[in-house]
N, C-alpha and C positions, 0 to 999 in steps of 0.2 A: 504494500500500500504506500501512496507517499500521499503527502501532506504539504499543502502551501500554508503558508504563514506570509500577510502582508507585514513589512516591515523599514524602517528609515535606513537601520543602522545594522541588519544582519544582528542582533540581540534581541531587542526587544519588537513585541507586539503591535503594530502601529493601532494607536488609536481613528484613523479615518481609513478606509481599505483607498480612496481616490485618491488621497495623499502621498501614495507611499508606492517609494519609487520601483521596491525589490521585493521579490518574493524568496522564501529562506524555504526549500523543498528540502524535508527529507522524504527519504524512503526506511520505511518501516519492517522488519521480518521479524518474525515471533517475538512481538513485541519491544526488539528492538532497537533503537535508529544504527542502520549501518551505513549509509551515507545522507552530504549534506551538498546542498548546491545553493551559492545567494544566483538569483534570475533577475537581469535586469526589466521591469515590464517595462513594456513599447506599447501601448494601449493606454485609451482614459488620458487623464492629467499628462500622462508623458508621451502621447502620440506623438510622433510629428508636425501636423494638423494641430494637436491640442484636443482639447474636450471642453464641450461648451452645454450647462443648462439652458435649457430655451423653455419651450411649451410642454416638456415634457412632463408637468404637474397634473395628478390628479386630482379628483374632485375633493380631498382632505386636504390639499397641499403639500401632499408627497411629492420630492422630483424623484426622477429615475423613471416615470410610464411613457410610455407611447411608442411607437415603431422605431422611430430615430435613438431613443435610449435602449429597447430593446437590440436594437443591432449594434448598440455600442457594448454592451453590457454580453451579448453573443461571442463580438470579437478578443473581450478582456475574457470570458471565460475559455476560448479557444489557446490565450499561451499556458493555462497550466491544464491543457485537456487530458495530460499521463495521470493526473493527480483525484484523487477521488475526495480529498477534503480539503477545503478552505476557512482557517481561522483566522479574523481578525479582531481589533475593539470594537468597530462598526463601520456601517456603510448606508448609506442609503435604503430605502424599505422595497423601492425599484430592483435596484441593484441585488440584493440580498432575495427576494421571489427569483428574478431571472439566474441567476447562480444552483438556486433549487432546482428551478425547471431543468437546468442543463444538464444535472444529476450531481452535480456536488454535495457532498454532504458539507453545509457551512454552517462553522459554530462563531458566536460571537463572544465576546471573552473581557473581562477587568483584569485577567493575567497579567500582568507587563512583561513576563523573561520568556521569549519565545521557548526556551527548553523545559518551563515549568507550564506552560499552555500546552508542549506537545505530551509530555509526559502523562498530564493528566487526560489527555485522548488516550492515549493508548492505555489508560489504566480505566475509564471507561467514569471519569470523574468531573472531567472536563462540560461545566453546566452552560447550554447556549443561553445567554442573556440579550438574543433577537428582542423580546420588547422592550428592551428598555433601551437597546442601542441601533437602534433604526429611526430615522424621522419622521 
């Protein structure tokens, strides 16, 4: 199994998943991490292009809905498409549904040390705190 972790500094948890420029994958084997990779993402906030909210608000005043955010939010799940989970602090509520859809399993997390957020996934302890950290 491996596991993305959005994060600033390859340590710690990023508190925003749009923020943050790297993903820290491990790969997991019987519950252990035996390798690790930082990824730089190219999608969202660090495209080339850039990433921009527009009309993509629902009718709560969520961003993250609509086609144009849907296919952005398709292209950011597509670099860590090896990866079957994605932790972060939070993301958008947009963001975090289309991520679901795609089959990730994403947990969101007040962890700060990427190794104590993966740790406790793979011990099966690791609680998603989705409503409180979605907008």
């Amino acid at each position: 199994m491996k596991i993305a972790v959005v994060t600033l500094d390859g340590k710690t948890v990023s508190q925003h998943f749009g923020r943050s420029p790297y993903y820290s994958i491990m790969t997991v084997e019987n519950g252990e991490v035996k390798t690790r990779e930082l990824r730089e993402r190219r999608t969202g906030h660090f495209a080339p292009q850039g990433h921009q909210h527009g009309s993509d608000v629902d009718e709560r005043g969520r961003h993250g809905y609509g086609a144009e955010a849907r296919m952005s939010h398709a292209t950011m799940a597509q670099e860590i498409s090896d990866c079957q989970v994605l932790i972060a602090g939070g993301m958008g509520s947009g963001a975090y549904e289309n991520f679901r859809e795609s089959g990730l399993n994403v947990v969101l997390t007040d962890i700060q040390l990427i190794e104590e957020a993966v740790k406790a996934y793979i011990a099966g302890n690791l609680r998603n705190l989705a409503n409180d950290r979605t907008d």
